[in-house]
N, C-alpha and C positions, 0 to 999 in steps of 0.2 A: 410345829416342826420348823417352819420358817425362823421363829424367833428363835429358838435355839439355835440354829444354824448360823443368824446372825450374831449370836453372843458370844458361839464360839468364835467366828471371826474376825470380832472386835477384841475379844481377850487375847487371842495371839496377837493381834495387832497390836494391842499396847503392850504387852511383852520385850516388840524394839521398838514403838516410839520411848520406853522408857532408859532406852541406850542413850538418849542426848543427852544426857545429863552427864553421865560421865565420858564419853566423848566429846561433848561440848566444853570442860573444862581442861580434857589434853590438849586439845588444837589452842596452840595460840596466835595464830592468824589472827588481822585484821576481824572482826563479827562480820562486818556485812559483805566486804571480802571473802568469808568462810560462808555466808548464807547464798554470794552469788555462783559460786565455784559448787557448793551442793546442790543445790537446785538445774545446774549444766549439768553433772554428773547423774543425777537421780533420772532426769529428762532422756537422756541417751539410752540409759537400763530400762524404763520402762518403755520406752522406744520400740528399743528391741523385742521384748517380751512381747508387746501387743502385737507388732507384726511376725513373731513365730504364732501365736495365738488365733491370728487373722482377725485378729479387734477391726472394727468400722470405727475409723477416726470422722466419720460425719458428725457434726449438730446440725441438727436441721431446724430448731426456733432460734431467731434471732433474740429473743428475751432471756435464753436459755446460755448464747454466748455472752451475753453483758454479765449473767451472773456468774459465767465460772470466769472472766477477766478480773470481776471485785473480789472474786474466791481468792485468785492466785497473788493479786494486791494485800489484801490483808492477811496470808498467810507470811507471805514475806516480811510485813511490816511485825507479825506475832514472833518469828525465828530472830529474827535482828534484834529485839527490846530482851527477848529470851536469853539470847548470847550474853545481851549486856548485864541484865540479873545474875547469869554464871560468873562473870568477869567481876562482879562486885561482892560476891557470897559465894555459899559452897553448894552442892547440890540440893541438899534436905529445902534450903530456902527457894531458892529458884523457883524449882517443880512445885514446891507447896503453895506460893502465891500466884504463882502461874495457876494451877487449879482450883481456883478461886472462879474460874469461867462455868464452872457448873451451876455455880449460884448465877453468874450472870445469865446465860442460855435460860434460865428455866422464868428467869424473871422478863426478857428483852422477846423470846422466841413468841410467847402467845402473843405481843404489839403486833412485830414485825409479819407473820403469817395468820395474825386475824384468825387466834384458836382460843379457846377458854384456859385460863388459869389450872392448871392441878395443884390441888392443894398438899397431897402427898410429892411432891417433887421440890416445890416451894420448902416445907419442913425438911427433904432430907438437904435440901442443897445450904438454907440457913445449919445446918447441922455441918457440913463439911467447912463452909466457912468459921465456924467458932473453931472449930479442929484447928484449921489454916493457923488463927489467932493466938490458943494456946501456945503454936510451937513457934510464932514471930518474935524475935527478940524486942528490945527497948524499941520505940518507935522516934528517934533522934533524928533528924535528916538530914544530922551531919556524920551520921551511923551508915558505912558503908553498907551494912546489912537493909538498914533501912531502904537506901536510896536502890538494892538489890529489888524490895517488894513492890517498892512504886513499878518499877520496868516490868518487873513479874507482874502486875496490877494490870498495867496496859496491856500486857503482850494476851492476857487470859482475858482479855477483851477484845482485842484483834481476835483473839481464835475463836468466841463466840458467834463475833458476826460471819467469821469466813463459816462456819460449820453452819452456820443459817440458813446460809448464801446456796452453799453448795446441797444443801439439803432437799433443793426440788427440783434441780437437772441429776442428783444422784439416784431417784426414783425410774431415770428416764435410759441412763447412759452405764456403759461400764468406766467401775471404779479406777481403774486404771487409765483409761482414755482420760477421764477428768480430769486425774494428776497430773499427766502429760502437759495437759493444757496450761493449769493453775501455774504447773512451775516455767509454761513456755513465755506465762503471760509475766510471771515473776521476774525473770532474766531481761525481759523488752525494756524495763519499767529499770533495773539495778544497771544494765549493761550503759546506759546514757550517761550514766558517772563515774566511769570506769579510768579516769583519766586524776580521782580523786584517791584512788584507793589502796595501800600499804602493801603492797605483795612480799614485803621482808617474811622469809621462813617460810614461802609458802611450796615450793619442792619437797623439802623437806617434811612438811606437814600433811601433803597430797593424798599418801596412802590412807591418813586417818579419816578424812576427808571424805574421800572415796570412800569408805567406810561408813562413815555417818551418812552419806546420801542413801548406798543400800538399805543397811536396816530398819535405821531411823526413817529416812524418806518412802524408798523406792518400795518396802515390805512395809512398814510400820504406818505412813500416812495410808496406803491405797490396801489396807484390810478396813482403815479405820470408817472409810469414806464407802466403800463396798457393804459394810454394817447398816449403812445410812438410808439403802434401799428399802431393809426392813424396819428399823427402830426412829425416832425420831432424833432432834439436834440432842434434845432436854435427856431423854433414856442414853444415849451414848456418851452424851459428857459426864453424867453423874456417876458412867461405870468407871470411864475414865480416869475418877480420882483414885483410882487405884493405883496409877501409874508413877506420884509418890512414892509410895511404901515398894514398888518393884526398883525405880530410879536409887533408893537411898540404900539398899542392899547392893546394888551395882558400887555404889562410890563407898561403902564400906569394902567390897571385894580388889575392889582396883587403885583405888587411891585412897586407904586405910579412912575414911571420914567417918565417926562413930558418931551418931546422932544423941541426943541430949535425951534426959528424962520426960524434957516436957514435949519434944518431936517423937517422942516413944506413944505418948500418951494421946497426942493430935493427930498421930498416924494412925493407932485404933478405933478414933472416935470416924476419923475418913471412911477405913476399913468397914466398920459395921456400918455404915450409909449404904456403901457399896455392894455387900452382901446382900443387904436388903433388897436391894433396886435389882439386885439381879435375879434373885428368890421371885421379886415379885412379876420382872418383865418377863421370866422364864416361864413359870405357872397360866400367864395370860395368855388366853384366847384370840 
């Protein structure tokens, strides 16, 4: 019962983190600009929430704060490389080499937390990545698309390690207290350079803004992270790559972006990964 509880709440949750995508290419703010300004906004909402909620904002292990400060570090550093993949491609690419962090979590997670290999996780995650592959254009790196997947490359590795990170104070803490944090710790670290950074268009661009910290943020990371209680980093990013095929339905609804034959076909091959992992985390004891 657990696990399903948690599957439901990682699929609505990727439901709006797969809003950034095309909200991410409305806003045309400054990127790190629009990640510092989301990350204030998101910060304030879940804020609120936890204190109508009566959340206990205590941590009480000190090991437990140093790893939701690296959490909210490389998420910001994952959102900012993200932006810039949007700013260079259209949505289908972005997101699709951005979840490419499933094959990395499944491969970096058993190091990092000293667990054994699945061999079934390893296969489906080399599986989403040839998907990823099929649907990547020419690999030119003078190919705007390309230099879109290198950023999408990093940023789905930034998100591997934050989802690591946060994966053993999120057994411990609520989901939401966490993101509080991650994004307070986010703003400490962006706010220091704030004297470098473009604010043309940004009144104007506010409400979108506002917008993306809600869904995307303030709902959409803190179901994700809430998930993480029950499922592990490896079972939640491989469901994740679903968030593709919901992202690239958005940028066809909103900003007419029809995806190609071979993203038609990369998005299937993601899709039936996904199915699977969920068949199989659901059914598990």
């Amino acid at each position: 019962m657990k696990n399903k509880k948690a599957l439901f709440q990682l699929n609505i949750g990727l439901i709006f983190l797969s809003t950034s995508g095309v909200l991410g290419r409305h806003i045309t703010v400054d990127s790190i600009l629009t990640t510092l300004l989301r990350a204030g906004f998101a910060a304030l909402i879940l804020v609120g929430f936890c204190i109508r909620s009566k959340s206990s904002f205590q941590i009480k292990e000190r090991r437990d704060v140093m790893l939701i400060f690296i959490s909210g570090v490389l998420l910001g550093a994952h959102w900012i490389t993200y932006f810039f993949a949007l700013d260079y491609s259209n949505v289908a690419v972005a997101l699709l080499s951005l979840y490419t962090f499933a094959a990395v979590t499944a491969i970096i997670e058993p190091i990092f937390l000293n667990t054994a290999f699945n061999k079934l996780d390893i296969a489906l995650s080399m599986m989403v990545f040839i998907g990823v592959l099929i649907m990547a254009p020419s690999f030119d790196i003078n190919n705007n698309y390309t230099q879109a997947i290198i950023f999408g490359l990093l940023s789905s590795l930034f998100y591997a390690l934050r989802n690591i990170a946060i994966s053993i104070p999120a057994k411990k803490y609520n989901g939401s207290i966490l993101m509080v944090y991650q994004l307070v710790a986010m703003c400490e670290i962006m706010i220091l350079f704030i004297g470098f950074y473009d604010f043309t268009g940004v009144m104007v661009q506010l409400p979108w803004i506002i917008l993306l910290a809600l869904l995307t943020t303030a709902i959409g990371h803190t179901m994700f992270v809430k998930s993480l209680n029950e499922l592990n980093a490896t079972t939640a990013s491989l469901l994740s790559c679903i968030v593709p095929v919901y992202g690239i339905i958005w940028a066809y609804l909103f900003l007419s972006e029809v995806p190609s034959g071979k993203t038609i076909l990369g998005g299937l091959i993601i899709l039936t990964s996904v199915v699977f992992k969920t068949l199989q985390t659901s059914n598990k004891k």
